[in-house]
N, C-alpha and C positions, 0 to 999 in steps of 0.2 A: 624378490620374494616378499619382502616388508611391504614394497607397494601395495600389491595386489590384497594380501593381509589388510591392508587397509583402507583399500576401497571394498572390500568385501565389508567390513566392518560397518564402513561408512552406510553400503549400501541397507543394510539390517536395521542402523538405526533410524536411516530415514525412513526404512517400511514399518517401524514402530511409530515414526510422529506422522506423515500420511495419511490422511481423512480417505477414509473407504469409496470410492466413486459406486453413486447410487445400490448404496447401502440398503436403504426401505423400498426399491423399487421402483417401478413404473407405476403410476396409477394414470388409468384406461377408464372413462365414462363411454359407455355403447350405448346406444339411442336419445333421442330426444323427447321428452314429455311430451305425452299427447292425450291419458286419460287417467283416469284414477277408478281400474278396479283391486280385487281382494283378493284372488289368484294369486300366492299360492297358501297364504293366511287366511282362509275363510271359514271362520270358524262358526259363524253363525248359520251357515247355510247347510250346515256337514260337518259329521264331527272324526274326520279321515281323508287325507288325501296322497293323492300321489301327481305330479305335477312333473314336468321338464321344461324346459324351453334352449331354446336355439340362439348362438349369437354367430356372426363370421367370421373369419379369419380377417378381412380388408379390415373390419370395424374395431381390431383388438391392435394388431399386426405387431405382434411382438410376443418375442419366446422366453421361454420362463416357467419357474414355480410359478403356480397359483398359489398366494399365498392370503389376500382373502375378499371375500364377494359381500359386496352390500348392495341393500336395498334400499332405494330411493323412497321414505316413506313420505304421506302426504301430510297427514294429522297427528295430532300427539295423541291419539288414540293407543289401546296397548292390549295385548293379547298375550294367555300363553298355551304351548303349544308342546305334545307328551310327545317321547320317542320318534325325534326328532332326525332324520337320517339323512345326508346330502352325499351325491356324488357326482364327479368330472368325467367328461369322456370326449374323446375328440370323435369326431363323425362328418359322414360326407357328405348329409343332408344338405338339403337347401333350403326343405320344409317340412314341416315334422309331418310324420302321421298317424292313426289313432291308432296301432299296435307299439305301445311304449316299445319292448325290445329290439323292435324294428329301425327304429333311429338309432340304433348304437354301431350302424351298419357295416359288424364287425369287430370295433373296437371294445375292449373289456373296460366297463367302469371300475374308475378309483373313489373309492369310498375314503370322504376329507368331513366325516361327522357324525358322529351316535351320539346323541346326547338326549338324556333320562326325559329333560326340558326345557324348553328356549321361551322365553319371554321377550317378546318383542312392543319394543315400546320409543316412545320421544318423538321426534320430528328428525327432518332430513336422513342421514345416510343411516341405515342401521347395517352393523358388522354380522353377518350371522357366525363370525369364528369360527371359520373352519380351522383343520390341521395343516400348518405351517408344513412346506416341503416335501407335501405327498402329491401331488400332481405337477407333472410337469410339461407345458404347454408346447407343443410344434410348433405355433404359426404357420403352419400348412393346409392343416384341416381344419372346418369352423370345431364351433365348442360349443358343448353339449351337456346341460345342468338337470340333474334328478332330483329332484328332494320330495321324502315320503313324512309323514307325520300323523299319529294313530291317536285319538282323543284331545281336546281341551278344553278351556275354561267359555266357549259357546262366546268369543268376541271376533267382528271382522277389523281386520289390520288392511289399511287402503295405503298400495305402493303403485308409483306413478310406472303407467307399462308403455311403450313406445309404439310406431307404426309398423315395424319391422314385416312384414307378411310370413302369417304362418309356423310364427314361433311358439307358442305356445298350446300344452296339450297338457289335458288334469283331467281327474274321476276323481270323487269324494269315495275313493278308499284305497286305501294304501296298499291293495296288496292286487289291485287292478290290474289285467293285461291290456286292457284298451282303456282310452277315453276320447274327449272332445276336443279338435285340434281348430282354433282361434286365430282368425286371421287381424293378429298383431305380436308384437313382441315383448319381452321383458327390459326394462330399461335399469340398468346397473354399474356398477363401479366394480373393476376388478383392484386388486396391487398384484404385480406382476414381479417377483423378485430376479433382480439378476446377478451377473459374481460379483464376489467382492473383492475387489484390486486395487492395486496403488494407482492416483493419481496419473495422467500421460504425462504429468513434468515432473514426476516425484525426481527420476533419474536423470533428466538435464540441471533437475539443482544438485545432485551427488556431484556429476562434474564438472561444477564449477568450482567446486572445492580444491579440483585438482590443477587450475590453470594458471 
């Protein structure tokens, strides 16, 4: 009985020294640069939009929390951008088309962002900070991005968008049932969170203790 007491023990405090195995996640880059428009930041052309775009399952292929999506910006240019709203949704598209509800082809969107206002601004990856631990991804179905935003300060935000065909679909107003579906795609950085667990050798160094 003492033994086992004390490999129990043993086992506990090794799961308190044990470094978390991918603890921050996966990070997933989907597409390749290939242009630089304003889609979904275009604040100079329209002061409202509603926007989605498409990525696919082969190009993410990993399950998981979404835990958060950036954008590949071009310039250190900088924009900000009112009532700001994003959501996830898995869907079986393969290419969007111009009735937004129509790409959710079934599935219910999760809403991973309201925020009052998002400023987007610097060079390279920009976070838009979604909510940690609200979406959580199949890797079965592609994935499926909304984001609406209602008034700003009249600047376009240039983020590098990919060849992907027929990802991308927007109207300058956010409360749009249709818009204009873009034969290319959005290029982005997802972080994919997965569990958090002991090491595969945490427990081969416990019994070594005992040999």
């Amino acid at each position: 009985m003492k033994k086992v007491i004390m490999v129990t023990a043993a086992l506990v405090a090794a799961s308190a020294l044990a470094p978390a195995a991918h603890a921050s996640g996966k990070v997933v880059v989907v597409g390749a640069r290939a242009a630089r428009p304003v889609a979904p930041w275009r604040g100079a052309s329209g002061n409202s939009m509603r926007f989605q775009c498409l990525w696919f399952q082969q190009n993410i292929n990993y399950a998981g929390n979404v835990n958060r999506v950036e954008f590949d910006k071009v310039y250190a240019d900088g924009g900000r951008f009112n009532s700001v709203r994003a959501w996830l949704c898995h869907t079986r598209k393969t290419a969007l088309e111009s009735t937004f509800a129509n790409n959710y082809t079934g599935f219910t969107p999760v809403q991973v962002l309201n925020m009052r206002s998002v400023a987007v601004s610097g060079t390279g990856w920009f976070d838009l900070r979604i909510t940690a631990n609200r979406f959580n991804y199949n890797n079965r179905n592609n994935l499926l991005m909304e984001i609406r935003w209602d008034t700003d300060d009249g600047h376009d935000v240039r983020c590098w968008r990919s060849n992907q065909s027929y990802s991308r679909c927007y109207a300058f107003n956010h409360n749009a049932s249709q818009g204009t579906v873009y034969n290319n795609g959005q290029r982005i950085r997802l972080t994919i969170a997965t569990m958090i667990g002991l090491e595969p050798t945490s427990l081969g160094r416990v019994k070594t203790l005992f040999r």
